[in-house]
C-alpha atoms as a printed R data frame, in Angstrom:
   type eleno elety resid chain resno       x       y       z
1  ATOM     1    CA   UNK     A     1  65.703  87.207  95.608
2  ATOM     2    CA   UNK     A     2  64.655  88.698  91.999
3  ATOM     3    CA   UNK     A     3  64.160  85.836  89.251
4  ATOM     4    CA   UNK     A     4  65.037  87.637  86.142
5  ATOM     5    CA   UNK     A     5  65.901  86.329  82.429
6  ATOM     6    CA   UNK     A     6  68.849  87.200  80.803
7  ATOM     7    CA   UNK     A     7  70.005  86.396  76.992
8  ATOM     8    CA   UNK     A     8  73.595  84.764  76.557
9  ATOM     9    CA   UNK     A     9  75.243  83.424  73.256
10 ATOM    10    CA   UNK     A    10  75.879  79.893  73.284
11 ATOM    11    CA   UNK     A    11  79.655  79.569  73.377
12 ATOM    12    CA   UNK     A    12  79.065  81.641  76.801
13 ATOM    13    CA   UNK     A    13  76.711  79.505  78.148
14 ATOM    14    CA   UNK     A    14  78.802  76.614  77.468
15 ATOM    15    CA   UNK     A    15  81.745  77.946  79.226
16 ATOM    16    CA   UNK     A    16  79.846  78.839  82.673
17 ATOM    17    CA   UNK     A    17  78.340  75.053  82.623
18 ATOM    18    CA   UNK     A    18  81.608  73.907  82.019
19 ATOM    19    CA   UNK     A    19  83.146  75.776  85.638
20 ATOM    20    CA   UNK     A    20  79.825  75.183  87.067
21 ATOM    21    CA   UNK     A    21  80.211  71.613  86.643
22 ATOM    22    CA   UNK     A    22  83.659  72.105  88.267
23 ATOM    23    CA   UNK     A    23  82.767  73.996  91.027
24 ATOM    24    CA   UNK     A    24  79.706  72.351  92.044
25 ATOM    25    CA   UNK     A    25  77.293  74.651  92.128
26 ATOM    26    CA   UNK     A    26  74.736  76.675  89.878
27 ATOM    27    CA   UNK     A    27  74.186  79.190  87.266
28 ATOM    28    CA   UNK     A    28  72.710  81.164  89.457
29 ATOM    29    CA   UNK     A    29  75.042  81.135  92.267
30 ATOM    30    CA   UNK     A    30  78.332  81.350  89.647
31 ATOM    31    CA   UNK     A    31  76.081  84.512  87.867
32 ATOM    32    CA   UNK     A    32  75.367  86.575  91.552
33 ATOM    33    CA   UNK     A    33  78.970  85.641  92.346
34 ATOM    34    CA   UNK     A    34  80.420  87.155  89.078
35 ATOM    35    CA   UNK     A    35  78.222  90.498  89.066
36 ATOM    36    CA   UNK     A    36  79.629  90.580  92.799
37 ATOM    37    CA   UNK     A    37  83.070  90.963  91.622
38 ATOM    38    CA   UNK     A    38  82.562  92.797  88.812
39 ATOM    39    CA   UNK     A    39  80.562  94.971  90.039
40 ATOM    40    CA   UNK     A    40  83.453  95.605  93.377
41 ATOM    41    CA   UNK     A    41  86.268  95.904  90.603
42 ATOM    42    CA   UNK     A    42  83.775  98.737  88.875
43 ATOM    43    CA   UNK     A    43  83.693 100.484  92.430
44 ATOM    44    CA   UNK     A    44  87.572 100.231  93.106
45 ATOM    45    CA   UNK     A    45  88.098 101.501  89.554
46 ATOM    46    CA   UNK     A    46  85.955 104.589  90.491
47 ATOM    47    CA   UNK     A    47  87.702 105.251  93.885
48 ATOM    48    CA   UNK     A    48  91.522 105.019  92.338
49 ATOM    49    CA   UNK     A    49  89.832 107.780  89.843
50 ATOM    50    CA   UNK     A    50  88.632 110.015  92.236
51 ATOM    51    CA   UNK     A    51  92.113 109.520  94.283
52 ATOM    52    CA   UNK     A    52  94.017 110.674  91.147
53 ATOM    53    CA   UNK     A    53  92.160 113.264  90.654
54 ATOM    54    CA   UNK     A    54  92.717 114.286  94.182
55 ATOM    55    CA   UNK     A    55  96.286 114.085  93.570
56 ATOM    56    CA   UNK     A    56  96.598 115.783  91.046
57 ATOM    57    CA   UNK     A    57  94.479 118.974  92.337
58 ATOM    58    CA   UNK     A    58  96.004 118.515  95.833
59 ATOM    59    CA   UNK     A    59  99.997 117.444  94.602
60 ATOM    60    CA   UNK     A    60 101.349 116.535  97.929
61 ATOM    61    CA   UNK     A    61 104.164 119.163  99.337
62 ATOM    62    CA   UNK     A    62 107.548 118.242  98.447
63 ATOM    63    CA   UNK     A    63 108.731 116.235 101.733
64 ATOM    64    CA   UNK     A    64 105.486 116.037 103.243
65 ATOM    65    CA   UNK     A    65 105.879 111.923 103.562
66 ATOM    66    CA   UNK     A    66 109.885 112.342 104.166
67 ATOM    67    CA   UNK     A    67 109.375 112.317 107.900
68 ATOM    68    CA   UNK     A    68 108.576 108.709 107.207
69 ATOM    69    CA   UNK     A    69 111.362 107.468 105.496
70 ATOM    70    CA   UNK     A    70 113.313 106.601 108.502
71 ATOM    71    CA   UNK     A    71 110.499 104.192 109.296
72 ATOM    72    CA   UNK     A    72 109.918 102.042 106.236
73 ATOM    73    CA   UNK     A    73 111.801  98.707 105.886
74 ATOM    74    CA   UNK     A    74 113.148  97.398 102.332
75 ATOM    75    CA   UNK     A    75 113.446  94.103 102.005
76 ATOM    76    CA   UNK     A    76 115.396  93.392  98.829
């Protein structure tokens, strides 16, 4: 692992000792944690993207998912 200084405003600061407390554990740990998650919600962002835009160059054909209709199950 990197040691690396960041710059936070005060009221943030406050907040993540405030959950850190909670959860036990440490800035550091709560910080890798967070940029984990944010940085997997950037990446699943990206892919939904690129799916749309594969969609909507490549429409699908008009009943190419009807043959599985017959196989899906509603529960209401």
């Amino acid at each position: 692992m990197k040691t690396i200084q960041m710059t936070l405003d005060e009221n943030l600061i406050k907040q993540v000792d405030k959950e850190v407390s909670k959860l036990k554990t440490s800035r550091s740990a709560f910080t890798r944690q967070a940029l984990k998650q944010l940085l997997d919600f950037y990446r699943t962002q990206e892919l939904e993207k690129k799916q749309q835009a594969g969609y909507k160059k490549y429409p699908p054909a008009a009943n190419e998912f009807s043959d599985w209709e017959d196989e899906q199950s509603w529960i209401d």
